[in-house]
N, C-alpha and C positions, 0 to 999 in steps of 0.2 A: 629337707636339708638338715646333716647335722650340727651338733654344735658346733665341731671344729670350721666344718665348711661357712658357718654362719658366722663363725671369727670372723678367718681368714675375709670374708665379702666384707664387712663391715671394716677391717683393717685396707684394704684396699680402697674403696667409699671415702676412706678420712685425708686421702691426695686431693681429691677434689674440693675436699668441706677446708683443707687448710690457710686458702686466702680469706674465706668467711670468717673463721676465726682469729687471725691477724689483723682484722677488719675492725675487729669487734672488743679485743684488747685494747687494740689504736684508741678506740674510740670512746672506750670506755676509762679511758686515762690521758682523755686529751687535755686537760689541764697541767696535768702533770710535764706533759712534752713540749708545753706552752711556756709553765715555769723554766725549766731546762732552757730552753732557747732565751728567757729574757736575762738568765744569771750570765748565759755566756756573752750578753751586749752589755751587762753590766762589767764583766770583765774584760769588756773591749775588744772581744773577741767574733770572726765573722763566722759562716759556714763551714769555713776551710781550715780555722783555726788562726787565722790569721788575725795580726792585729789590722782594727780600724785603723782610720788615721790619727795621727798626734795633733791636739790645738795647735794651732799658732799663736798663740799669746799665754804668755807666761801668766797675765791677767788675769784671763778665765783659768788657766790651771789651779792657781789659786782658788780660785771661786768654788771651782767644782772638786777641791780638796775641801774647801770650809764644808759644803753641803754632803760630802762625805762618800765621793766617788771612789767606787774600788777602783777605775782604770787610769785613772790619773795618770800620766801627759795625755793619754790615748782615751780618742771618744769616747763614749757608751750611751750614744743617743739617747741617754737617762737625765732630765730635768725635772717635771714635775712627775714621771712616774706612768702617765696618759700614756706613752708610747707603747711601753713594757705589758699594761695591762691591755692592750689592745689585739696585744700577739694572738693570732687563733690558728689551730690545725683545724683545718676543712678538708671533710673525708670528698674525694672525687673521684670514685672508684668502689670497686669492690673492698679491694688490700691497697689501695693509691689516695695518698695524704698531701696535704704539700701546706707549708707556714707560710701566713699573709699574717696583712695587717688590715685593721679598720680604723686608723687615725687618719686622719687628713692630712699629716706630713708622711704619710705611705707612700708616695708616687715623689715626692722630692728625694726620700730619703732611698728609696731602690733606685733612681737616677745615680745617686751621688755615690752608694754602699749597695751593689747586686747582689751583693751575696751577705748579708746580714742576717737574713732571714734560715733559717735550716740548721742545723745538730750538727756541728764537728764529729769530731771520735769520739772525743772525750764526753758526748752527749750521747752521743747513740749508745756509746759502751754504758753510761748509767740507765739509760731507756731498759737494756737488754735487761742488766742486773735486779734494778728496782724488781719492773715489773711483766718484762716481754715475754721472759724467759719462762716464767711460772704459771702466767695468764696465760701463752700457749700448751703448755702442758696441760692445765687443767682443761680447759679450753677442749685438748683430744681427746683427755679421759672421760670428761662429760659426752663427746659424741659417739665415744667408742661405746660409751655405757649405755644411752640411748639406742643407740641403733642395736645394742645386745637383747635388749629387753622388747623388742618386736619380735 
């Protein structure tokens, strides 16, 4: 085979290998996706981009102004902080992620808010930005480079 032909197969090859490596950026930056999803509960913000709900008591708004809540009137399942650190991406697939929780107000709190959990736009647009977009580049260029040097 020549060179060119040994591109060409290895350029071809890299359709297959590209859910491995969107796998593997994922997963190499699952903190960071983690982060991401607790700023936008901290900004009272659900999956959709939608706001949570508003307290009802003037009370705790207050409260949760003194303790220094960005979403103030609007929830952001944020008190001591346990909830937000608890956020994990778990890889369940090859390319297939999905955001849980391991607190034990996990199961009240998806009853109450289904969709808290998961990246709006405004999340995924910085997922891409940060780090999707570069980590799959290199990502190809490394297995294009590998499979060149067989």
């Amino acid at each position: 085979m020549n060179a060119t032909q040994h591109f060409i197969t290895s350029l071809k090859s890299l359709q297959r290998e590209i859910p491995n490596i969107f796998g593997d950026v994922m997963n190499d930056h699952k903190e960071e996706v983690e982060d991401i999803n607790a700023e936008q509960l901290n900004q009272g913000k659900d999956a959709e981009g939608i706001d949570l709900d508003e307290y009802r008591s003037d009370e705790y708004i207050r409260f949760k102004k003194s303790i220094g809540s960005k979403s103030s009137p609007v929830a952001d399942l944020n008190l001591t902080g346990k909830y937000h650190k608890a956020i994990t991406l778990k890889k369940t697939g090859v390319s297939d992620f999905q955001i849980t929780n391991t607190d034990s107000k996990f199961k009240e709190l998806i009853g109450k808010y289904p969709d808290h959990l998961g990246l709006n736009d405004f999340g995924k647009q910085e997922v891409v930005e940060d780090f999707l977009q570069s980590g799959m580049l290199q990502g190809m260029c490394d297995y294009i480079n590998k499979q060149l040097r067989r």
